[in-house]
N, C-alpha and C positions, 0 to 999 in steps of 0.2 A: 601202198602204205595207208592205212585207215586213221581218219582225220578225228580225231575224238576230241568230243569238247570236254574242259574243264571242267569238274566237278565243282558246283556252289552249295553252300551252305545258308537258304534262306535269314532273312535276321529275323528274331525272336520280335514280335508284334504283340502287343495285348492293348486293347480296347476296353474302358469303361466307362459309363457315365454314372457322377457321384450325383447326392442331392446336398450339393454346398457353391456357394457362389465360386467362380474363377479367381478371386484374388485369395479365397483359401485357401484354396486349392495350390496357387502360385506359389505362399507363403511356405504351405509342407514341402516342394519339390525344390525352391530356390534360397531354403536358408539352412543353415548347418542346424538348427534348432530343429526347425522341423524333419531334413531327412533321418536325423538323430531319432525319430518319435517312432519316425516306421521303416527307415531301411539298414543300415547301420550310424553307429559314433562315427564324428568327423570331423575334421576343418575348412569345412568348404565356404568359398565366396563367392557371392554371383558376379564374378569380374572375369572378363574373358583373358584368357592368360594364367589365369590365378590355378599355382598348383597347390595341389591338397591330396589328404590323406582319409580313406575311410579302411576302419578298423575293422576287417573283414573274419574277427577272430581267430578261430584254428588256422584261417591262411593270413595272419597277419597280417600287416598293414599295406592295402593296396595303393600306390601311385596314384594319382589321378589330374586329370590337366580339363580346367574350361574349355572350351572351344567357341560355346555361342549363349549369348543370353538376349533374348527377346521379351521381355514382360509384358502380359502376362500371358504369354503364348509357346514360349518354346526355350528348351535351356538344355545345352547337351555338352558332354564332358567326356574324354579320352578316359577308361576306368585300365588300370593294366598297361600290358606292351600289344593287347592286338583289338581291343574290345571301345566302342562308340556305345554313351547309352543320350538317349535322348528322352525329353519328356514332352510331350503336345500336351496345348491347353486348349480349349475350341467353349467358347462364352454360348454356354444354352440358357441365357437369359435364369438365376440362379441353382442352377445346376451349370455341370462341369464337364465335359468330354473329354478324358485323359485318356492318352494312348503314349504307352511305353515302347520304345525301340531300339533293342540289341544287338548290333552290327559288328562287325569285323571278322564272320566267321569265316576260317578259310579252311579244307578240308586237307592241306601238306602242314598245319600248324598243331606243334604244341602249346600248351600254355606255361607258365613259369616251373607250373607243377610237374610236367613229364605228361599230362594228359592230352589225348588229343582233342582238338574242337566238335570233332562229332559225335563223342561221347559226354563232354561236357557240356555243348547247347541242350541236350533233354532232359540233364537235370537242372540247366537254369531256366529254362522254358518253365519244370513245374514250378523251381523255386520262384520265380516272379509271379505266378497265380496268386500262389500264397502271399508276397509280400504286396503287392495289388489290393489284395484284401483289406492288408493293416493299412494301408495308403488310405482307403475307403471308409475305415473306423474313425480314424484319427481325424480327418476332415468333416464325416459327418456327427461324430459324435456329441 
């Protein structure tokens, strides 16, 4: 009988460093104001426990649950039924070291939509490039 390992589904990593101090940086990714500015509308609170809602348009309103707030370092939140995103903050002395982490992919799951996870991680892999971006604007602007 051949012992096959389970199939994973790496998590979605992105890495940038902005030129805006850490506590701006902190302010866009841990307040409902700011992820409002560049990832979707919401009701989020930096309270762990605290559930909320981001307004994910055509897939309307996603669930979402805190999980961890560490200021101004780390802040991650249950998005869905199967998805962890987290944000790293890392103080480069005014500049910001942001790195985004998208977890929960499991390669036997669909999403609420019918979609599988291995089809849907590469188009949120691009779609986080892009919103990385707006994260960048809005901070350094």
């Amino acid at each position: 009988m051949e012992n096959k390992t389970p199939q994973t589904i790496p998590d979605i990593r992105h890495t940038q460093v902005f030129h805006a101090p850490i506590q701006k940086v902190w302010e866009a990714v841990a307040t409902a104001e700011g992820l409002a500015a560049w990832f979707m509308p919401n009701d989020f609170q930096p309270v762990v426990g605290h559930e909320f809602h981001i307004n994910a348009g055509p897939f309307g309103m996603s669930p979402c649950k805190v999980t961890e707030v560490d200021p101004p370092n780390r802040l991650s939140f249950h998005w869905g039924k199967d998805w962890i995103i987290t944000f790293e903050l890392k103080d480069l002395g005014g500049k910001t070291e942001f790195t985004l982490i998208h977890s929960g992919w499991n390669p036997d799951t669909v999403t609420e939509f019918g979609e599988p996870h291995t089809i849907v991680r590469d188009r949120m892999n691009q779609g986080w490039t892009g919103i990385i971006q707006k994260l960048g604007k809005y901070v350094e602007g």
